[in-house]
Wavefront OBJ file of the C-alpha trace (Angstrom):
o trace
v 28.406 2.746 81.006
v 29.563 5.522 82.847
v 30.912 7.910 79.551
v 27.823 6.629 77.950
v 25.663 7.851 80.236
v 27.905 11.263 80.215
v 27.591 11.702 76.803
v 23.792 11.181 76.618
v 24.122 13.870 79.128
v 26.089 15.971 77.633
v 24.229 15.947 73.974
v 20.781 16.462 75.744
v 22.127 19.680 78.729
v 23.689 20.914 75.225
v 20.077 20.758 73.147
v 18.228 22.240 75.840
v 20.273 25.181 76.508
v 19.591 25.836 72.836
v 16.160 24.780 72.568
v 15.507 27.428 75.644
v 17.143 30.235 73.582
v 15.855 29.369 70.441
v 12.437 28.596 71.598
v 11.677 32.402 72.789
v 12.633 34.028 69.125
v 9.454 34.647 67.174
v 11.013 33.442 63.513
v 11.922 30.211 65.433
v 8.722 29.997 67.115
v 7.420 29.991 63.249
v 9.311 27.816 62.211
v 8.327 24.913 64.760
v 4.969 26.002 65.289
v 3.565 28.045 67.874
v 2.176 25.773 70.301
v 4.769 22.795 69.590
v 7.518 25.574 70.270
v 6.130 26.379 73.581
v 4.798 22.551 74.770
v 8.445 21.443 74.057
v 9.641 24.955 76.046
v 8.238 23.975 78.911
v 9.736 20.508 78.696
v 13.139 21.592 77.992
v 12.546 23.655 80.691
v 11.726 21.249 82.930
v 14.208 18.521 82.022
v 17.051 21.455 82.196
v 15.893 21.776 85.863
v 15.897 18.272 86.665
v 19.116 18.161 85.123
v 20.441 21.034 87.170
v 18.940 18.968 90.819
v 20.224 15.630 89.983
v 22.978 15.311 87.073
v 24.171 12.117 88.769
v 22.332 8.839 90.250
v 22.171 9.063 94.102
v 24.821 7.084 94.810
v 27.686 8.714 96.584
v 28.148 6.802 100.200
v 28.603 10.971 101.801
v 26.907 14.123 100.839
v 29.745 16.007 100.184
v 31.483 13.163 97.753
v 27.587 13.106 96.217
v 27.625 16.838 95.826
v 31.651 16.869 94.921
v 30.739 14.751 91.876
v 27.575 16.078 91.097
v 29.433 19.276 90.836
v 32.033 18.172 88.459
v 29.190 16.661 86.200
v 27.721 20.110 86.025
v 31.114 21.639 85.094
v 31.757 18.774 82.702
v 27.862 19.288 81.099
v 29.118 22.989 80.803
v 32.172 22.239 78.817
v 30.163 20.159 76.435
v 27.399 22.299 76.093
v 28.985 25.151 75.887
v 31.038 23.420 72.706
v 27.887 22.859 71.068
v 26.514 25.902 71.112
v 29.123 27.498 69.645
v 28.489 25.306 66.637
v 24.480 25.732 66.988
v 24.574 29.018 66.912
v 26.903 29.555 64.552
v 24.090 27.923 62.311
v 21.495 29.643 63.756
v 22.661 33.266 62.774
v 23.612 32.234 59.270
v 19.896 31.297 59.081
v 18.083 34.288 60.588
v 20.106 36.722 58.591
v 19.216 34.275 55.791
v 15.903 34.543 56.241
v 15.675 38.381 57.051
v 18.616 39.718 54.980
v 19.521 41.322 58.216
v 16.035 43.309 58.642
v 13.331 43.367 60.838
v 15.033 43.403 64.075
v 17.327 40.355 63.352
v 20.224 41.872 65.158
v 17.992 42.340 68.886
v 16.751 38.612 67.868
v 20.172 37.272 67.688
v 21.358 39.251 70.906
v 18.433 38.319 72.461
v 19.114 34.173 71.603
v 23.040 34.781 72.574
v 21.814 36.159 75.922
v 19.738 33.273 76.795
v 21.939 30.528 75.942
v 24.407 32.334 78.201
v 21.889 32.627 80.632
v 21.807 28.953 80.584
v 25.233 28.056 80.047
v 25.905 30.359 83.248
v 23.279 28.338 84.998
v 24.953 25.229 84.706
v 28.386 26.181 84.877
v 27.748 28.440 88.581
v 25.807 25.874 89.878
v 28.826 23.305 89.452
v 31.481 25.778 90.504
v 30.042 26.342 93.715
v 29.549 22.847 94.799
v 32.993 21.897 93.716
v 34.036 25.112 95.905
v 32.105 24.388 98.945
v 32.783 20.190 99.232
v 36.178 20.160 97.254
v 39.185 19.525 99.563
v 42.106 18.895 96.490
v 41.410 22.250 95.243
v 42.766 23.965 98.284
v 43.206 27.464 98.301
v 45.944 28.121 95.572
v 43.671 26.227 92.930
v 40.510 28.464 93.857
v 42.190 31.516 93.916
v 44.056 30.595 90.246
v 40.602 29.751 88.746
v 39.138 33.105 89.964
v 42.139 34.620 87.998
v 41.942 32.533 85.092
v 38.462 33.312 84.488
v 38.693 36.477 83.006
v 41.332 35.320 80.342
v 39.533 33.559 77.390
v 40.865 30.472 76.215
v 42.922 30.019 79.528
v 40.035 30.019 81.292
v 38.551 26.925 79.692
v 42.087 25.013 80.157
v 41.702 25.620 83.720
v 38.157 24.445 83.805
v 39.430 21.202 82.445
v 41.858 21.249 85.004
v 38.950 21.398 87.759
v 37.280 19.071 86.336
v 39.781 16.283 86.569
v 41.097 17.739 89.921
v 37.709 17.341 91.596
v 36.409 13.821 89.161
v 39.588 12.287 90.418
v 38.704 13.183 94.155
v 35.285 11.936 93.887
v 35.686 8.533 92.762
v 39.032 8.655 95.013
v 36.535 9.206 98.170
v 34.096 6.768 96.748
v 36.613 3.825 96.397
v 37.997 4.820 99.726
v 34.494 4.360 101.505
v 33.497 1.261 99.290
v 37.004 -0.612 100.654
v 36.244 0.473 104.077
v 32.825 -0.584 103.781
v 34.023 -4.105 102.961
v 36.152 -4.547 105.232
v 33.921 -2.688 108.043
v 33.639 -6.155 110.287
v 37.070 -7.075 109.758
v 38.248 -3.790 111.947
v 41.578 -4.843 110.891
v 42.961 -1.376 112.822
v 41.534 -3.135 116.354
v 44.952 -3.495 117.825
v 45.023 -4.968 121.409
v 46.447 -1.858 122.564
v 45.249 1.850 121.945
v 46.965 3.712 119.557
v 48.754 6.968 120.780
v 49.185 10.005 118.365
v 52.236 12.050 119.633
v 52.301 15.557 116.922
v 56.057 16.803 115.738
v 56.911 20.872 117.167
v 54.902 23.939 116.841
v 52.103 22.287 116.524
v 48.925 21.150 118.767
v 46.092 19.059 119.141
v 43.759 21.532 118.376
v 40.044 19.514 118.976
v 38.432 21.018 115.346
v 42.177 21.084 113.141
v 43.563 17.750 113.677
v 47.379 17.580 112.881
v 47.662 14.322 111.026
v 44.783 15.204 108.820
v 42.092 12.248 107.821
v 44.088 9.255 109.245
v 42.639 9.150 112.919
v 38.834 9.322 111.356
v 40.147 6.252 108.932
v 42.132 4.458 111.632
v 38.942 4.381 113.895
v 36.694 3.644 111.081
v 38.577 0.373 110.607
v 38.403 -0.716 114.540
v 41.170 1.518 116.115
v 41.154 3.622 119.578
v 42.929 6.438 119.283
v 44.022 9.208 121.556
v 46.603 12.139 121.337
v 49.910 13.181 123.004
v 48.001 16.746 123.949
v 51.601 17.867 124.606
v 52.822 21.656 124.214
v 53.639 22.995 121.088
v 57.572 23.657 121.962
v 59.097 22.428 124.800
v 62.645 20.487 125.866
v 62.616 17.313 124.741
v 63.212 16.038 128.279
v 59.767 18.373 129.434
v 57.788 17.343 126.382
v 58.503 13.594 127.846
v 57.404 14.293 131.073
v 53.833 15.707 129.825
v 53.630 12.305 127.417
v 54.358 10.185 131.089
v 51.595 11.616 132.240
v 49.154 11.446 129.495
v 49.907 7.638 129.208
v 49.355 6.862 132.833
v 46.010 9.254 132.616
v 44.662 6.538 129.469
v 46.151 3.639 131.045
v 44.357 4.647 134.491
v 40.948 5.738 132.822
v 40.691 2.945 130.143
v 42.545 0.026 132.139
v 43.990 -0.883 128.683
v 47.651 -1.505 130.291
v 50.030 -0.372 127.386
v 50.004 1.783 123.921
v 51.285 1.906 120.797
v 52.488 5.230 120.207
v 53.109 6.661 116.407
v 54.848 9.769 116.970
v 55.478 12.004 114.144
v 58.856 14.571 113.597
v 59.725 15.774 117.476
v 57.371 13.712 118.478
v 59.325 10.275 118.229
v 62.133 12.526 120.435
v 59.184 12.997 123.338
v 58.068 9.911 123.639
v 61.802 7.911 123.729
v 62.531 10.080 126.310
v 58.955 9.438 128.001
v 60.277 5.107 127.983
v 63.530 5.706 128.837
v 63.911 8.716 131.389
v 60.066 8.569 133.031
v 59.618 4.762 133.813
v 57.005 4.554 130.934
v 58.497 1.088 129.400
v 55.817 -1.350 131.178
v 53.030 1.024 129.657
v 54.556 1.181 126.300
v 53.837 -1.844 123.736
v 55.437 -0.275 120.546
v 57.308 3.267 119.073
v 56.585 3.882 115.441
v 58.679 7.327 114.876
v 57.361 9.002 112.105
v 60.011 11.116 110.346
v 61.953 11.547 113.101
v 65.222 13.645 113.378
v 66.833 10.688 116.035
v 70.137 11.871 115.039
v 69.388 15.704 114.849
v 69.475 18.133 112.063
v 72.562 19.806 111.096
v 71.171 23.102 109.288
v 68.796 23.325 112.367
v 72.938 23.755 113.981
v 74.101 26.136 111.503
v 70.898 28.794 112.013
v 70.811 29.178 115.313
v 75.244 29.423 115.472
v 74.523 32.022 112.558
v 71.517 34.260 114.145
v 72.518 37.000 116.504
v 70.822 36.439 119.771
v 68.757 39.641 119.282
v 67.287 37.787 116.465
v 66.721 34.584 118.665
v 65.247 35.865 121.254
v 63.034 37.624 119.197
v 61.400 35.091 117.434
v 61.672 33.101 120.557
v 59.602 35.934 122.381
v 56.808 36.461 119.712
v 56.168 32.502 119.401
v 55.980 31.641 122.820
v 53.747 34.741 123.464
v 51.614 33.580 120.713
v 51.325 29.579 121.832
v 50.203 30.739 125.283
v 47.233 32.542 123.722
v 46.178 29.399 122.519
v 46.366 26.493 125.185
v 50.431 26.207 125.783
v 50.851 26.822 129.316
v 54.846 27.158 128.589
v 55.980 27.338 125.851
v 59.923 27.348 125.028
v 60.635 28.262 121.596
v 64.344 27.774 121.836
v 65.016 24.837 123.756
v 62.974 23.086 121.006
v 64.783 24.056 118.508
v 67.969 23.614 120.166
v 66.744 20.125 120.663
v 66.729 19.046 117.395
v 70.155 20.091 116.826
v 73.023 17.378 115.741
v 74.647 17.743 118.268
v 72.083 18.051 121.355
v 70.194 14.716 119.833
v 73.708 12.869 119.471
v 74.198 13.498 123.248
v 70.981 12.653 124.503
v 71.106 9.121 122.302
v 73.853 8.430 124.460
v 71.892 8.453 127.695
v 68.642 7.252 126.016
v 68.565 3.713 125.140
v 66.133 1.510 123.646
v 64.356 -0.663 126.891
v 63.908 -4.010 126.136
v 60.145 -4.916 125.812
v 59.256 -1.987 124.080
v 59.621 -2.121 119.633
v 61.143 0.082 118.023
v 60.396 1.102 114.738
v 60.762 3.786 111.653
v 59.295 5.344 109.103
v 60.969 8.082 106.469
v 59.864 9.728 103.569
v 62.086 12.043 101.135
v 61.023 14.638 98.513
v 62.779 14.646 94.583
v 62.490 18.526 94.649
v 62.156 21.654 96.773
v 58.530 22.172 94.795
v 57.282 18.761 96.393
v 56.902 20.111 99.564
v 54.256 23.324 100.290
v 55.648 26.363 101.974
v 57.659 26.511 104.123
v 59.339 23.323 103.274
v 60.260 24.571 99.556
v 62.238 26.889 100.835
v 63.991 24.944 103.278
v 64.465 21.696 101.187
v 67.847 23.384 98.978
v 68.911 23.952 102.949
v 68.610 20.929 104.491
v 69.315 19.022 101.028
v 73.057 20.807 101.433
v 73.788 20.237 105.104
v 72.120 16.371 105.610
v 71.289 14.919 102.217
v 68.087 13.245 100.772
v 65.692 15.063 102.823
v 61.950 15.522 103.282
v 61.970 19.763 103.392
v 63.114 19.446 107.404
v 64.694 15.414 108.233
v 67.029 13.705 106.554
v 66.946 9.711 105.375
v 69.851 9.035 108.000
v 68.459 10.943 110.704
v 65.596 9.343 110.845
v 66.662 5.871 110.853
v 65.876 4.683 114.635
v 65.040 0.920 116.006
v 64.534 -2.754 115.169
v 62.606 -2.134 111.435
v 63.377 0.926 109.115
v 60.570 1.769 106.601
v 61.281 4.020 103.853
v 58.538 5.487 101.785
v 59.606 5.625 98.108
v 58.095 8.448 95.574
v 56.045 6.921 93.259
v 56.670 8.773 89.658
v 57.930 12.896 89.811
v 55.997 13.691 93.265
v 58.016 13.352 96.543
v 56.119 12.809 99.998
v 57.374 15.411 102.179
v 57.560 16.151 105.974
v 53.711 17.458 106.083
v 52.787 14.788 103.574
v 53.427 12.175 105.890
v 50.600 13.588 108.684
v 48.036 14.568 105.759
v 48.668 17.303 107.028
v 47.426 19.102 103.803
v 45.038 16.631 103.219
v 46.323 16.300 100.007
v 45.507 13.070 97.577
v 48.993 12.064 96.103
v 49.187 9.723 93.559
v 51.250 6.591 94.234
v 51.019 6.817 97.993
v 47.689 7.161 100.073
v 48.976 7.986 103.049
v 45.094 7.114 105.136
v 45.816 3.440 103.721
v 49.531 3.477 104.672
v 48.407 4.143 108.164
v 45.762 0.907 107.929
v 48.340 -1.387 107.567
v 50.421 0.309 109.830
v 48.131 -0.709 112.257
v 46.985 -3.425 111.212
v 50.431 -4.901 110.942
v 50.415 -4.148 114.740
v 47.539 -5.754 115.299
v 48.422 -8.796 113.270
v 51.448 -8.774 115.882
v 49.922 -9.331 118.879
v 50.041 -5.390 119.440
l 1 2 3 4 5 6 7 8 9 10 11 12 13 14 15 16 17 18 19 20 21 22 23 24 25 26 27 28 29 30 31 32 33 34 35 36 37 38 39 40 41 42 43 44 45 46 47 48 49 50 51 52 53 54 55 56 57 58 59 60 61 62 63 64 65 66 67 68 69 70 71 72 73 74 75 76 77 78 79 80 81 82 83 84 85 86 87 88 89 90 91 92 93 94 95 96 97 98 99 100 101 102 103 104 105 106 107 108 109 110 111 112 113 114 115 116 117 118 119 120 121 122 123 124 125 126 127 128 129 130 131 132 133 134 135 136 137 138 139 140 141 142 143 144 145 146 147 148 149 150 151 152 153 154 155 156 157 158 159 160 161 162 163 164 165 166 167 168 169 170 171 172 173 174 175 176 177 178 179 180 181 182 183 184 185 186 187 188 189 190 191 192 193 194 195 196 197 198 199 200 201 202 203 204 205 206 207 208 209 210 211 212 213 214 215 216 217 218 219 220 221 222 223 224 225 226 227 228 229 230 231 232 233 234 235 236 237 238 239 240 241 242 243 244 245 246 247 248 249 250 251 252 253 254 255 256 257 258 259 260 261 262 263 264 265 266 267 268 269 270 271 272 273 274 275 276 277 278 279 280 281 282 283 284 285 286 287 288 289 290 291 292 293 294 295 296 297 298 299 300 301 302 303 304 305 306 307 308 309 310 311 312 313 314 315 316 317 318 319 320 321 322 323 324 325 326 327 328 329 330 331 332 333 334 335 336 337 338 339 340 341 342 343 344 345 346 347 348 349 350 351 352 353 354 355 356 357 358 359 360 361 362 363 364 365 366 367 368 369 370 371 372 373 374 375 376 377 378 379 380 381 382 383 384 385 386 387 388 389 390 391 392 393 394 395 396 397 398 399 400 401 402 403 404 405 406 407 408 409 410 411 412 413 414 415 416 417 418 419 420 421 422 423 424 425 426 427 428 429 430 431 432 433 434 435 436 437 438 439 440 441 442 443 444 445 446 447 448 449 450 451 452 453 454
């Protein structure tokens, strides 16, 4: 019903951009008849417009998946239209010079007709663009700025239309599904674990309150039932001093909400803080579960070879500019180096030695891996070749062996060419890969917790 309905669409956006051109040219005009040229102008006209409000049915469950799609119909209505008046007028100037043998102003008549039919193609095609633009999250910035390019070069402009088209169609009826399963399952709130969930971010990052680190999947946890809060620690720290600010965010819910324990999911560094939060700042009793996310539990060995290889000019540096930079913004120390040094082979095989799982508390971890550098957006294409030589099978920063920590091991398999790397994992470019939906993953993360007891 759906391409049916397109290509109804499609024929009639097509006929009235024509009819609108055609309709203004006096020897047209003739031809239909004065005043049934102009009655079925100013329907065209009006059915172009409605066309233009409301391509689609009003059925999207957001506006911005309503106006994502109706935008892609528009750009779609443009392809097709734009397709058939190439063949339209094609027939239409071999007719007016026909008729006129070229004379009586049959060139400005023809320009004239072009120009409107542009006019009207543009219509269609700028109103579509800029809702896709404004509501589109897929196309991200490298996509918008490549179509701006591509625009001006004919023939690859129209390839990359298509390639907006399905970019921004597939999102749209992505989103839809995604809110029509939630919907469903809205009294279920199979993500209502008996414990809040704790978010714990990975270095150099923060939970900033309007650019959440792990993307979409808090709004989608708590939309299925879940409490969530966040590991607010610094940015860069000691792994020993990042524990120590996770203690005391844990007693701070546990003492506001009364909800006795969490379950913390703690991505990259992250997974580091809090098992040194369990097992060095009596947080065990308060801890239900550990889900490390990606986590380096047995270091990273090119993280080693940089820092033995940069002169300590270079360090300190770096060092100096970040931490002056993080304090702008919230961190009220930050410690560039000791992070980094903390996530060194050797520094996290010594600190597993003194850090040992607590009975009562689970244990448990997830890994990813990319196929290929390209898999993984900058900087983690660059560094993927790196760590790929030094560790292995690799997600542009971890490795599959460093990461393997506690009673259950969970490793997320590429589905087809695409890998899932180390930002993947978070959403952290709230990017829609095919073969692994990383909101859902989360769902049943949780709701495998809750379906424990947790």
């Amino acid at each position: 019903m759906k391409y049916v309905r397109r290509a109804v669409y499609a024929l009639l956006a097509g006929l009235l951009v024509n009819y609108l051109a055609l309709v203004t040219v006096p020897l047209s005009r003739a031809a239909m008849g004065a005043a049934a040229a102009w009655l079925g102008g100013g329907l065209a006209l009006a059915a172009f417009v409605y066309i233009n409000l409301r391509p689609l049915p009003k059925t999207a469950p957001t506006k911005r998946i309503r106006h994502l799609a109706e935008g892609c119909e528009l750009l779609w209505l443009f392809a097709a239209s734009f397709a058939l008046t190439l063949c339209v007028q094609s027939v239409w100037l071999w007719w007016a010079f026909a008729e006129t043998g070229g004379r009586d102003g049959a060139l400005f008549v023809v320009l004239l007709d072009l120009l409107l039919a542009a006019c009207s193609l543009c219509a269609l095609f700028w109103n579509g663009m800029i809702r896709v633009y404004l509501t589109s999250v897929q196309l991200g910035v490298k996509h918008r700025v490549l179509a701006a390019l591509c625009g001006w070069i004919p023939l690859v402009n129209l390839w990359y239309l298509m390639k907006i088209i399905r970019i921004t169609g597939d999102e749209a009826e992505f989103e839809t599904e995604k809110w029509e399963l939630d919907a469903v399952r809205a009294e279920s709130e199979i993500c209502k674990t008996k414990y809040p969930i704790l978010m714990v971010h990975g270095v150099f990052f923060r939970d900033f309150r309007y650019l959440n680190y792990w993307g979409r999947i808090p709004k989608e946890l708590i939309r299925n039932g879940a409490t969530v809060y966040y590991g607010q620690q610094q940015s860069a720290a000691a792994v020993e001093d990042s524990g120590k600010e996770l203690a005391a965010r844990i007693r701070q819910i546990v003492r506001e909400t009364g909800c006795e324990k969490v379950n913390i999911i703690a991505h990259s560094k992250g997974g580091l803080d809090s098992r040194a939060a369990i097992s060095h700042c009596s947080m065990a009793p308060y801890v239900a579960t550990l889900t490390t996310i990606n986590t380096p539990h047995r270091g990273c060995i090119f993280a080693e070879y940089l820092l033995g290889k940069a002169p300590q000019a270079v360090r300190q540096k770096i060092a100096g500019a970040y931490n002056a930079a993080l304090r702008q913004v919230g961190d009220p120390n930050p410690d560039f180096l000791a992070a980094v040094t903390d996530l060194t082979e050797s520094a996290c095989l010594r600190r597993n030695e003194t850090t040992p799982d607590i009975p009562g508390v689970v244990y448990e971890s997830v890994m990813s891996y990319c196929k290929k550098a390209q898999h993984g957006r900058f900087p983690l294409n660059m560094t993927y070749p790196v760590v790929k030589h030094f560790d292995g099978l690799n997600d542009g920063l971890v490795s599959v062996e460093s990461a393997k920590w506690g009673e259950k091991f969970t490793l997320l398999e590429p589905q087809g060419k695409r890998g899932i790397s180390h930002g993947d994992v978070v959403d952290l470019n709230r990017e829609n890969i095919r073969g692994f939906d990383v909101r859902e993953f989360y769902v049943k993360l949780a709701a495998d917790l809750k379906r424990r007891g947790y």
